[in-house]
C-alpha positions as CSV (number, residue, x, y, z in Angstrom):
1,X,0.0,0.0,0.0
2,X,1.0,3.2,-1.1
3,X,2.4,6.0,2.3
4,X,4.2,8.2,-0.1
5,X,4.2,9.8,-3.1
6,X,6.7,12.2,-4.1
7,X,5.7,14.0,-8.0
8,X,8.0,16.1,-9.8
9,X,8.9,17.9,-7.3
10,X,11.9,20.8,-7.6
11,X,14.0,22.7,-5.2
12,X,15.8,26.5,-6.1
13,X,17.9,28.3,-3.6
14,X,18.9,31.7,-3.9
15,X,17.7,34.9,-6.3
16,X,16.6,35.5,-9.9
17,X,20.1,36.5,-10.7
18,X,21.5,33.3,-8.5
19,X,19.2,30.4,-8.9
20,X,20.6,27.0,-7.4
21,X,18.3,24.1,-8.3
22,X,18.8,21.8,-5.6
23,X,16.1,19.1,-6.5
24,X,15.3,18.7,-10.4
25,X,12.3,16.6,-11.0
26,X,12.2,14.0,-8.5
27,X,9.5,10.9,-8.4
28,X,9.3,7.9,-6.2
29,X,6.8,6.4,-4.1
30,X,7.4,4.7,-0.7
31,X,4.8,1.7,0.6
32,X,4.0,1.3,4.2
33,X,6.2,-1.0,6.1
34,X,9.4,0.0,3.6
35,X,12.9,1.0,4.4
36,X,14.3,3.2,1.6
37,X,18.1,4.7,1.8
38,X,18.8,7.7,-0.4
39,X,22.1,8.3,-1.3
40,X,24.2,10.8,-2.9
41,X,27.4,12.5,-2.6
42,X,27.4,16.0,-0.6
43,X,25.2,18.9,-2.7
44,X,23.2,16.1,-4.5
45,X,20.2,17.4,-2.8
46,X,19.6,14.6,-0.7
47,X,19.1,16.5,3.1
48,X,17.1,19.3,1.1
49,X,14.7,16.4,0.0
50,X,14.5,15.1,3.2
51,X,13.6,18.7,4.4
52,X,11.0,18.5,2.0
53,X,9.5,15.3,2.9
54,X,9.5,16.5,6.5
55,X,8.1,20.1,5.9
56,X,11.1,21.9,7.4
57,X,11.9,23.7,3.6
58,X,9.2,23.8,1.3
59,X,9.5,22.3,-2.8
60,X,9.3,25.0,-5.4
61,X,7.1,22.8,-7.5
62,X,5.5,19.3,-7.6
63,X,3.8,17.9,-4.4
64,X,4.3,15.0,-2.2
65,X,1.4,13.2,-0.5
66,X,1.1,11.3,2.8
67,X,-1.7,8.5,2.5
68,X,-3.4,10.9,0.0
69,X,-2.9,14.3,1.8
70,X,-0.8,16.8,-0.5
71,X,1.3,18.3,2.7
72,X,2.7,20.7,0.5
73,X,-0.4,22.9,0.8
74,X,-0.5,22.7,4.4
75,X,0.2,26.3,6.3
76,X,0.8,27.0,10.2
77,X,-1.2,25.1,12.6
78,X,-2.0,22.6,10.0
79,X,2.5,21.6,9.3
80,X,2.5,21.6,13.3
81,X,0.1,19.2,13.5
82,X,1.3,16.8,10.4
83,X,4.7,16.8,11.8
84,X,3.5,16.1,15.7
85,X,1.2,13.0,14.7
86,X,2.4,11.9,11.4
87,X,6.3,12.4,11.5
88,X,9.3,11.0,13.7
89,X,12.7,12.7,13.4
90,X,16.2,11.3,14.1
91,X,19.0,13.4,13.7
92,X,22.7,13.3,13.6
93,X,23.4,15.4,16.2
94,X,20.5,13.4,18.1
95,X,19.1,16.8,19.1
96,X,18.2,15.9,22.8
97,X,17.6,18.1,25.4
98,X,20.0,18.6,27.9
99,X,18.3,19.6,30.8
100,X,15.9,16.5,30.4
101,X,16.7,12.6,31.2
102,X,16.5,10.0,28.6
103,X,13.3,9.1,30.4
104,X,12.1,12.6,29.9
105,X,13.1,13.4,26.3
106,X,11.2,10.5,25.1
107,X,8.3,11.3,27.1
108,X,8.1,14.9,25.4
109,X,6.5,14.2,22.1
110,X,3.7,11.8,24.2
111,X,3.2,15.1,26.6
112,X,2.8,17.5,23.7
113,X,-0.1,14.6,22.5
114,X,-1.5,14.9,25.8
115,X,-0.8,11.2,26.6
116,X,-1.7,10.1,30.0
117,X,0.7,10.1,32.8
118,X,-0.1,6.1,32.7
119,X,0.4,5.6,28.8
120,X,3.3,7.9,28.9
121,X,5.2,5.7,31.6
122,X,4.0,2.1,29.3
123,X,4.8,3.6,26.2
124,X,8.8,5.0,27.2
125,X,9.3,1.9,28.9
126,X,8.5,-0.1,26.3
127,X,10.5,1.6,23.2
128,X,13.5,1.6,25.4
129,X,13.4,-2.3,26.0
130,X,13.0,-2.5,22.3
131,X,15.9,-0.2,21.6
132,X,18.3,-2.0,25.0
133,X,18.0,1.5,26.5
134,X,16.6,0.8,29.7
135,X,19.6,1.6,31.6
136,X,19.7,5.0,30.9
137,X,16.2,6.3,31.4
138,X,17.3,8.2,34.5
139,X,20.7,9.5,32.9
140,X,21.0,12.9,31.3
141,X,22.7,13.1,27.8
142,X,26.2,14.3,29.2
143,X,26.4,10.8,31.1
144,X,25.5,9.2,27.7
145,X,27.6,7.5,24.9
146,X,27.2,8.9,21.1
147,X,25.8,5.2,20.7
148,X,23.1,5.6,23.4
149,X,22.3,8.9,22.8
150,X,21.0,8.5,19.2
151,X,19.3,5.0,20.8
152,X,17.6,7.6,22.7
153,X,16.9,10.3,19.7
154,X,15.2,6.9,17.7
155,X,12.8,5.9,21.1
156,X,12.0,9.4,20.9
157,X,11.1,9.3,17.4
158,X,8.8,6.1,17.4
159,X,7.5,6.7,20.8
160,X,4.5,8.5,19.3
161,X,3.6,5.1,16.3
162,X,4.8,8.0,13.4
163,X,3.4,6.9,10.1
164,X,7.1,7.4,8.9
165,X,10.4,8.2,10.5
166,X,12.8,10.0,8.6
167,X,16.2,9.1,9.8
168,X,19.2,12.1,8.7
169,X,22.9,10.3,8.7
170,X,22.0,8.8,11.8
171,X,25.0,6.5,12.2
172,X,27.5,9.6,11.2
173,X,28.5,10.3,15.0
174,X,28.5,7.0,15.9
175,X,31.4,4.3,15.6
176,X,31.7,1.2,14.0
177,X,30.2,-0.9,16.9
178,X,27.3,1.6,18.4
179,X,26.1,2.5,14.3
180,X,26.2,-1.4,13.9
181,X,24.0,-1.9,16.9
182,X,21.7,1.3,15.8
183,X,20.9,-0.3,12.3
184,X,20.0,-3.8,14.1
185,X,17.6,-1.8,15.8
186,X,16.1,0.0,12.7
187,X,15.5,-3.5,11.0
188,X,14.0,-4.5,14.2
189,X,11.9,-1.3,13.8
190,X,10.8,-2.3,10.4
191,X,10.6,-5.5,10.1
192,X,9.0,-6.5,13.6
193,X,6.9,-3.5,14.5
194,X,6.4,-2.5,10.3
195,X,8.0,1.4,11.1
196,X,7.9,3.0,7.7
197,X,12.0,4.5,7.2
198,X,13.3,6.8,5.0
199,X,17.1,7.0,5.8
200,X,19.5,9.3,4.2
201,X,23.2,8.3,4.3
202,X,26.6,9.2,3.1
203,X,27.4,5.2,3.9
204,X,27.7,1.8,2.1
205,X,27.3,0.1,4.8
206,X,24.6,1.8,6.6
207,X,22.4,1.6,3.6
208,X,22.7,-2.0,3.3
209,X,20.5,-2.5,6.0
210,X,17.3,-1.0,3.8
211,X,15.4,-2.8,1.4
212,X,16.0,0.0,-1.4
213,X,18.5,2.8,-2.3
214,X,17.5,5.4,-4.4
215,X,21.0,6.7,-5.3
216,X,20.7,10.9,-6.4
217,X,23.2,13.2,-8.3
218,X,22.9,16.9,-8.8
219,X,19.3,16.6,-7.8
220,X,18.1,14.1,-9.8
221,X,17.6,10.7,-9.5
222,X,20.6,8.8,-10.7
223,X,20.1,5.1,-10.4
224,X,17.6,2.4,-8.0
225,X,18.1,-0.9,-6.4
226,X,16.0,-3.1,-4.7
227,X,18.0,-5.8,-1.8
228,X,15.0,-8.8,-2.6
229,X,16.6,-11.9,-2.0
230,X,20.0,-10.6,-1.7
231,X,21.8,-11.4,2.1
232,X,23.1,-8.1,3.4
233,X,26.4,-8.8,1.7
234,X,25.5,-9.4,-2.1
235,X,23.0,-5.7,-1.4
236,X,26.2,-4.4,0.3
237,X,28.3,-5.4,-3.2
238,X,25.9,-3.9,-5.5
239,X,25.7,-0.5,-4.1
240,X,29.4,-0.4,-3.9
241,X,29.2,-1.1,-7.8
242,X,26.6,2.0,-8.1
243,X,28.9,4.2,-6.1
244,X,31.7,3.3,-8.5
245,X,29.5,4.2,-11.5
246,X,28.7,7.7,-9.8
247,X,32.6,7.8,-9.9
248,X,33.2,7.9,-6.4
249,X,35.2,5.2,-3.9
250,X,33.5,3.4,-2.4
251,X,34.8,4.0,1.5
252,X,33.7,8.0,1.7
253,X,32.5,9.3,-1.9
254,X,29.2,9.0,-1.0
């Protein structure tokens, strides 16, 4: 079933005299229950369309719809309210508040939907034994590893059953071991509780954990590939192949 559609949409930056197209004619739809990496070297557009998708910068042209509702005429109140019920945001910089234990950054969004005190409690508890985070409900984000921190940014993100989480280089701070752990807990996210990701990524290896990549270059859509059958590995191999084609290497062109 169809969650998004993206339609010739375009992005321009600047002035009359000093246009920059950052988005050129992009189409692609997204089904429910999908994880979908885009990739693209930095300037392909790839964070601006990500900012569309969420609302945070508006397209120049085109329109995108969530389960048949064109957000990109939605004004004020209206963008508040899509991004509070629909939307769930993980950033790079994990964006937590410091002032506020792990407990209670998670339990912010669920406040802000005026949750019960009761459901509040259930639902934190339960996204942080999904995400092994239970530990560190009481702990501010200064007594937190990079790993645990963005384990923290994702519980906050789902806490609130988001039609679709957009995910923003959300291994980038991490290392090796805490962004393997991370992406273990995104497929957990979407293939056990059917979270709907659309993850943008510089990294080989991170994207090999989607089911598609939808590769982008100068704001178009360069090339697609779906894992299927493929293990991990033989997905991993193929988009090191389409990184080579967009004439990059393969460890940090893209």
């Amino acid at each position: 079933m169809e969650l998004l559609k993206i339609q010739q949409i375009e992005k321009y930056y600047g002035s009359k005299s000093s246009l920059t197209k950052a988005i050129d004619g992009i189409s692609f739809s997204v089904s429910g229950g999908e994880f979908v990496a885009i990739m693209g070297a930095s300037g392909s557009g790839k964070t601006t369309l990500l900012n569309c998708i969420s609302t945070i910068d508006r397209v120049t042209s085109g329109h995108i719809f969530l389960e048949g509702t064109d957000i990109t005429k939605l004004k004020g109140k209206e963008i508040n309210k899509f991004r509070r019920e629909k939307l769930g945001f993980i950033f790079q910089d994990f964006n937590l508040l410091d002032t506020m234990t792990a407990y209670e950054n998670i339990s912010l969004a669920l406040s802000i939907q005026k949750k019960s005190a009761k459901e509040i409690d259930a639902t934190v508890k339960k996204v942080a034994e999904q995400l092994d985070i239970t530990d560190v409900l009481g702990k501010y984000p200064y007594q937190m590893s990079g790993g645990q921190k963005q384990r923290v940014a994702s519980a906050r993100a789902i806490s609130t059953n988001p039609k679709l989480v957009l995910a923003d280089e959300p291994t980038g701070a991490l290392d090796s071991k805490s962004a393997k752990m991370l992406l273990e807990r995104f497929k957990y996210l979407n293939g056990e509780l059917g979270a709907t990701i659309i993850m943008v990524t510089h990294d080989s290896f991170t994207a090999s954990y989607a089911g598609r990549v939808i590769f982008i270059k100068d704001g178009k859509i360069f090339h697609e590939i779906n894992r299927g059958n493929d293990t991990r590995k033989e997905f991993f191999d193929k988009i090191i192949n389409v990184v080579t084609l967009l004439g990059g290497d393969a460890s940090d062109a893209l």
